[in-house]
N, C-alpha and C positions, 0 to 999 in steps of 0.2 A: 202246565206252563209256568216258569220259573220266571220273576221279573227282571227288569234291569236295573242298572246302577242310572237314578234320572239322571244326574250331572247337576252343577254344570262342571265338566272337566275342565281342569287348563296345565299346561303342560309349567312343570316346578322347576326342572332345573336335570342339567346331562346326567347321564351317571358315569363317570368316568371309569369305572373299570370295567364296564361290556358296552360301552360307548353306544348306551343307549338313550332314553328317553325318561325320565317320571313323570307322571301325570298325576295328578292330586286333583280329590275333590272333598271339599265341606261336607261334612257329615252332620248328625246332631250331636248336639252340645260341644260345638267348636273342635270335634273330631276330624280328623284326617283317615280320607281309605287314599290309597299310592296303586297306581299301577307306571309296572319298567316295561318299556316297546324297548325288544332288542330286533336290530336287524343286523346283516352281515355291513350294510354301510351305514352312515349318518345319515344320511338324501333319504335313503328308505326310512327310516327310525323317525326322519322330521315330519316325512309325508305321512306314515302311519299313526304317529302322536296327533298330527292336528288333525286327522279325518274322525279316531274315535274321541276327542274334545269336542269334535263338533256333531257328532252322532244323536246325542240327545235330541240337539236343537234341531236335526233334519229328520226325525222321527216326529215331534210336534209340527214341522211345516207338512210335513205328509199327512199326518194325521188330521191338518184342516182342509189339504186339497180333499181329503178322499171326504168330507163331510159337505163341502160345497156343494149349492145346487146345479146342476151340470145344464138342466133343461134344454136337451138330446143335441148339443153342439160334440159334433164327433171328435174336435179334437180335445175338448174338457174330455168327455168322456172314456177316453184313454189317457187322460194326466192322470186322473183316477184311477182307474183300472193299474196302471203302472205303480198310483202311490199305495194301495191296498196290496201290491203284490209285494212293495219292498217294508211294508210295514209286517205284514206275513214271515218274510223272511227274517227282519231283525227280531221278533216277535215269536222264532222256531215254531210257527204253525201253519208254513208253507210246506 
């Protein structure tokens, strides 16, 4: 399993000739990694830039649900169940 980029992303500024998105995050030692979201509109490009900016940060709120004590309440225990599944997923060991 290969890790991820933790973030935190935030989206830098358009690109204007595939009227997409760049996303920038801090690296060490005051380095820059850049990712471009192209989509065919803007609306998709805006939605897609802020959902992986925010992907880190709803990776670590998953990863507290699923460590709460659940203490057999059914519907904790499928918040759980649900955040261990999308943690799996972001995680490619679903």
């Amino acid at each position: 399993m290969s890790t991820h980029t933790p973030g935190p992303w935030e989206i830098y500024r358009r690109d204007y000739r595939s009227d997409g998105l760049v996303l920038r995050q801090q690296g060490e030692k005051g380095k820059y990694l850049f990712a471009l979201v192209e989509q065919p509109g803007i609306r998709e490009s805006e939605a897609n830039a802020r959902l992986i900016a925010a992907a880190p940060d709803m990776l670590a709120v998953a990863n507290r649900i699923a460590l709460w004590p659940a203490r057999k309440r059914p519907a904790m225990l499928a918040l759980q169940e649900a955040a261990r599944a999308a943690i799996a997923k972001a995680e490619g060991t679903s």
